[in-house]
N, C-alpha and C positions, 0 to 999 in steps of 0.2 A: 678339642683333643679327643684321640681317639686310643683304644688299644693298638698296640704297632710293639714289633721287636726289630732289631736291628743288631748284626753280628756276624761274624764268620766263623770258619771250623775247618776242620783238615781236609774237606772236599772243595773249599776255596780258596785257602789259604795256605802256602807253606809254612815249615816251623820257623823259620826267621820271622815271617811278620807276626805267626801268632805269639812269638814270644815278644813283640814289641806293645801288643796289645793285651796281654795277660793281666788280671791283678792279682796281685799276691795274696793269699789271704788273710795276713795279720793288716794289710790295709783296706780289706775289702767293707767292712762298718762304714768308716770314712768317705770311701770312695759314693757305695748307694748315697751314704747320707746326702755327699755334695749333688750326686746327679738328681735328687728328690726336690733339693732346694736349689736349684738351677730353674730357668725360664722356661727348661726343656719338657719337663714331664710331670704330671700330678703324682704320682705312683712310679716305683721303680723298684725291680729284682734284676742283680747282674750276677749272671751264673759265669765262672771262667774255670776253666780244666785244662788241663793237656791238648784236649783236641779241638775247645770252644771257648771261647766270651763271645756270650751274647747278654743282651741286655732288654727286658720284658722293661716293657712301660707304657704309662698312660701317657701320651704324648704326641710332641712334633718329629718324624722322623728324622728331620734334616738337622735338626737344631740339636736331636741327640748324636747324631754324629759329629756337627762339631765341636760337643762338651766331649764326646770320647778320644776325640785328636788334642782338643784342646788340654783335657788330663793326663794324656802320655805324652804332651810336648813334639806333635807330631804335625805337616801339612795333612788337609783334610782329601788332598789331591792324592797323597799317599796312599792312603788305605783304603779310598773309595773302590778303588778297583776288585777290592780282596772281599766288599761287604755286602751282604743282603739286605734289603726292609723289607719290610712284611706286612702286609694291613690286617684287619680284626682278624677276619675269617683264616689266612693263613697263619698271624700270628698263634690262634687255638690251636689249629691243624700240629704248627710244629711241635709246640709245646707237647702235645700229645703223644707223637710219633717221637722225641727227644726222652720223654719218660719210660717210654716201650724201650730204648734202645734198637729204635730202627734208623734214625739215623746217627748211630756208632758206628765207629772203626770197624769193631768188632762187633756183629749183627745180636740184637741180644742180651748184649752183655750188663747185669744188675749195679754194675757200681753207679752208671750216671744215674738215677734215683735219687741214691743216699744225699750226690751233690746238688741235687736241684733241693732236695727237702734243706740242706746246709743253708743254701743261697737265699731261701725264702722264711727260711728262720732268722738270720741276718739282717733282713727288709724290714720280716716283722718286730725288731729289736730295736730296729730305728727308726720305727715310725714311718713307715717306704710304702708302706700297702695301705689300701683301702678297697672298698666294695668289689672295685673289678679283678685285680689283682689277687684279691682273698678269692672270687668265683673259680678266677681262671685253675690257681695251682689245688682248689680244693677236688676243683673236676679234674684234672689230670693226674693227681694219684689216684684217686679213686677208678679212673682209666685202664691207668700202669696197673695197677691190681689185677683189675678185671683179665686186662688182654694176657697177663702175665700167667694166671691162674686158668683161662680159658684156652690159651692156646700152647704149643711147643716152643715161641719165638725164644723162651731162654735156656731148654733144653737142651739142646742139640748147638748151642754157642760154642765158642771159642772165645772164654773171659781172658783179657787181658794180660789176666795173672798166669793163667794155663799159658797162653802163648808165650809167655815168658822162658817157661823150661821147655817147652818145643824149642825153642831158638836155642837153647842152650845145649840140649840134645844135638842139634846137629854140625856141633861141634867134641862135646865129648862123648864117649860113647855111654856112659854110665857116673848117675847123678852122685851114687853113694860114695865116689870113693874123692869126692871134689870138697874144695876147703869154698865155703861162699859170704860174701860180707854185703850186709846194706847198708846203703849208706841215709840215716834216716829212720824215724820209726812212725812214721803216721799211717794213713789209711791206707793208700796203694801199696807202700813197702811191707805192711800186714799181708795184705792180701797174697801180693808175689810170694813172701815169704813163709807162709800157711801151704801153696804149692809146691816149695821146693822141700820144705819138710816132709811132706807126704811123702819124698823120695830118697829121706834119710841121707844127706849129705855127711861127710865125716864129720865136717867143723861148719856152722854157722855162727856168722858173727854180726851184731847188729851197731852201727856207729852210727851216736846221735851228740848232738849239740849238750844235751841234758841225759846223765849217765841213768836215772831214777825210769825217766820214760824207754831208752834200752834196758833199761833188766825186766821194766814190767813184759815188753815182747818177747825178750826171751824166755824169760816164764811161759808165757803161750806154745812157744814153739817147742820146749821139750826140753833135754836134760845136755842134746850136744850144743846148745846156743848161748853166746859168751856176750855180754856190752863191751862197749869202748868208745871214750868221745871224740869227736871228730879230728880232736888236734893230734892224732894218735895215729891219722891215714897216711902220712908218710914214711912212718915205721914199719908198717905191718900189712901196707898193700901187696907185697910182694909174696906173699902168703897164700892168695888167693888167686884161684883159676876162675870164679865167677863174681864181677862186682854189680850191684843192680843199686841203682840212686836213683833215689826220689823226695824232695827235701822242697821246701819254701824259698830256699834262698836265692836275692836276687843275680849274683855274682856265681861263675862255676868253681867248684870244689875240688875236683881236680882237672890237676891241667898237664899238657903234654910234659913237661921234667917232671912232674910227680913218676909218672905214668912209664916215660922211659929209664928211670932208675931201679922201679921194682921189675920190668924185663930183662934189664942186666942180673938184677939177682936172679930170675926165678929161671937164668941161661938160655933166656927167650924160648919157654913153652907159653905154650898161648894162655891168653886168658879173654874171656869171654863177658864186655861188657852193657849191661844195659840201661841205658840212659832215659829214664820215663818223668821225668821234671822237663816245666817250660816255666819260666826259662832254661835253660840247659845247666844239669850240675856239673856232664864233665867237657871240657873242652875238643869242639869239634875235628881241630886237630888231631887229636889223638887217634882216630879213622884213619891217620895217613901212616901209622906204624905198622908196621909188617905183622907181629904179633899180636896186634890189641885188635879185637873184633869189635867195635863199637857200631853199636845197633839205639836209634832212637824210635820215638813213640812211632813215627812217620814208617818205618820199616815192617811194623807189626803185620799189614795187609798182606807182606811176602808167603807169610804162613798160616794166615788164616783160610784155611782150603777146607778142612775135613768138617766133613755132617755141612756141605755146602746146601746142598739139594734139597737138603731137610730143612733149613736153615729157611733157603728160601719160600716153601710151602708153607710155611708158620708166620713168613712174612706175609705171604700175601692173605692170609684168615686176620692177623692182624692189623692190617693197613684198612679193610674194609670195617674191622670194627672200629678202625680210628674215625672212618667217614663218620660212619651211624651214630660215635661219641659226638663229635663236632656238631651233625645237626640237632642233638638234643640242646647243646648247650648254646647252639644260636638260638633254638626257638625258646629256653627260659632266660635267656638276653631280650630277647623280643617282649616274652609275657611282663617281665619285669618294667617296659620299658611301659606298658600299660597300666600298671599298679595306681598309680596317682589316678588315673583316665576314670579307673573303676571306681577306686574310693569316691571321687567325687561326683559320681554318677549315684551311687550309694547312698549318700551323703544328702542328693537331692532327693529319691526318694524318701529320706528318712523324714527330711521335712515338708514334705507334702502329707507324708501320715501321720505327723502330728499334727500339723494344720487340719485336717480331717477330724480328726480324733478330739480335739478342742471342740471345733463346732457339734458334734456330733452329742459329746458330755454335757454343752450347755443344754441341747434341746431335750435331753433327759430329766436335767434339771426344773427344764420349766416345763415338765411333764408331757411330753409328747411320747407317743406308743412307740414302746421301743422297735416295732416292726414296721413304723415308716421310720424310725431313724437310720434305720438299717440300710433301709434304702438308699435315704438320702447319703449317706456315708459310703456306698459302695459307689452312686455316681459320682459324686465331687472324689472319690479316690481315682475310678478310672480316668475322670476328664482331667485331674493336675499330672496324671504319668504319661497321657498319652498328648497332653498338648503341645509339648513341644516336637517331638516327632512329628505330630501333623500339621502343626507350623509351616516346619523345616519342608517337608512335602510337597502343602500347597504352592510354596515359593521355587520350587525344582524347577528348571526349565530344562530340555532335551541334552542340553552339554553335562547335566547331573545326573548322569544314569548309574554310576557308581555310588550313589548316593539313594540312590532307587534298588538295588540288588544287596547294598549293606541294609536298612531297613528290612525288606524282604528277608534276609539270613536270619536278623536277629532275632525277629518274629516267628519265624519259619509261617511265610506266609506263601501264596500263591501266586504272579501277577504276568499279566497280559506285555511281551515288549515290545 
């Protein structure tokens, strides 16, 4: 078995399939566990977002793909089309490039980080990881740091969250004077909602499933931000000019009657949706309403334009230090792989100078001058380190010349070819 990853993302995939292949993440412990203890892989971390599952593993590519059809109840003829594998060397490569944020939506952008550090704390919680796995994600933050700290790549972004209120600007003209509700309070709904504060909306309202984890964000977000739980959206949707959802749940939350009831109240002024859950929180439907703007993750490319240029030169400082990351950690994949070779090469010397060392003590003992001992000890030490080397030599025949040039290095010797 070998390192190998396997997965899609919004450059292969549309959002239907990747919401068929998503795992949720109150099942995602479960889910690594079973693929760990499957036939499939030694080691396993499955990262899934909005805009990926992908699945790092020590394994058989084929046999991981179809534990992953096999877990969503899916033919493996289905999703084949939509997915990548990847051998060692690209495996690192991506890993790499996926922690910089060069291959995001949004070029850059610092949230997918947080979720691979999630994903791989998860593994390591059940037991998913071992040697290679722990190398691979320790070199890739350590990467992410680097390229993130060295170069522009996240300066000059367009974070998911930002392009949030872009979209939403251009539809109203002015953020402060708009009522806005989340739907949800986890990470990304944070995030969005940290940008739309910056912009001092009149009302913000946070709906979540657990009233304790909305007040703790609205706390965060300042003194105009109100909680409310979810069974409360069909009352009080009609309120708001901007809804942004983003939630775990597998089923969507709202749905087209939700959706055109509160346009009859609000005498159909627009309201401006955004949909950043996969699976989908609000029903796709709702696109087809005159006044409901519904915008999902897939839409965000339309406006991510600005600091393009810049964006790009930061890319390319960082893709070449992804190269230069990658060849470090193949060649201490390599040196590691020589570890044992050396030790017991080590090993052998040790016992040949003690074998030296014995004899050497006895002839002291039965009073021989310690200056022919000396001697005698420094030949018997070079003839037991250098015998087998000369062995190995004499028995060479002209098809062993790489065996003639490895001698020659190790020695740093001179020789005639």
């Amino acid at each position: 078995m070998q390192l190998t990853a396997v997965g899609l993302n919004h450059q292969t995939a549309p959002l239907g399939i990747r919401e068929k292949l998503a795992f949720a993440a109150a099942g995602l412990p479960d889910a690594v566990s079973a693929l760990k203890t499957s036939q499939a892989t030694q080691e396993a971390v499955i990262l899934s977002t909005c805009n990926r599952t992908e699945l790092y593993c020590v394994g058989d590519a084929e046999r991981i793909i179809e534990w992953l059809a096999e877990y969503h109840k899916l033919p493996v003829a289905e999703i084949r089309p939509y997915l990548y594998t990847l051998n060692s060397y690209d495996t690192i490569r991506h890993a790499f490039r996926v922690a910089c944020g060069l291959d995001s939506m949004v070029l850059g952008e610092p949230q997918i980080l947080g979720q691979i550090k999630d994903a791989v704390r998860v593994a390591q919680e059940q037991g998913c990881m071992d040697t290679w796995l722990n190398a691979l994600f320790q070199k890739t933050f350590s990467v992410a740091k680097e390229i993130r700290t060295g170069t522009a790549v996240g300066e000059n972004s367009v974070s998911m969250a930002a392009a949030s209120v872009k979209m939403a600007e251009q539809i109203f003209p002015s953020i402060d004077e708009l009522n806005v509700l989340f739907i949800g309070a986890g990470e990304m709904i944070e995030l969005v909602a940290t940008y739309f504060a910056a912009r001092n909306p009149k009302l913000m309202t946070v709906a979540n499933r657990t009233l304790p984890r909305a007040q703790e964000l609205c706390e965060k977000l300042g003194v105009n931000a109100e909680p409310c739980l979810l069974a409360e959206l069909p009352d009080i949707l009609h309120d708001y000019d901007v809804i942004v959802s983003s939630t775990a749940s597998q089923l969507p939350i709202v749905g087209k009657g939700m959706v055109e009831r509160a346009l009859k109240k609000r005498h159909h002024m627009p309201v401006f949706m955004l949909d950043l859950a996969v699976p989908r929180d609000i029903e796709a439907e709702v696109g087809e309403l005159n006044d409901a703007y519904l915008y999902t993750v897939d839409d965000m490319m339309n406006i991510v334009q600005t600091g393009k240029e810049a964006r790009q030169k930061a890319a390319a400082e960082a893709e070449t230090m992804v190269e230069e990351k990658v060849a470090e950690f193949i060649e201490w994949q390599q040196s590691r792989q020589s570890v044992p070779l050396i030790l017991a090469l080590r090993d052998e010397g040790e016992r040949a100078r003690r074998y030296v060392l014995e004899n050497a003590m006895k002839q002291l003992a039965k009073g021989t001058p310690p200056e022919e001992v000396l001697e005698r000890l420094s030949v018997q030490l070079t003839n037991k380190l250098l015998h087998s080397p000369t062995r190995t030599l004499n028995k060479a025949t002209s098809q062993d010349s790489g065996l003639v040039d490895a001698v020659a290095q190790i020695y740093h010797l001179k020789h005639k070819k």
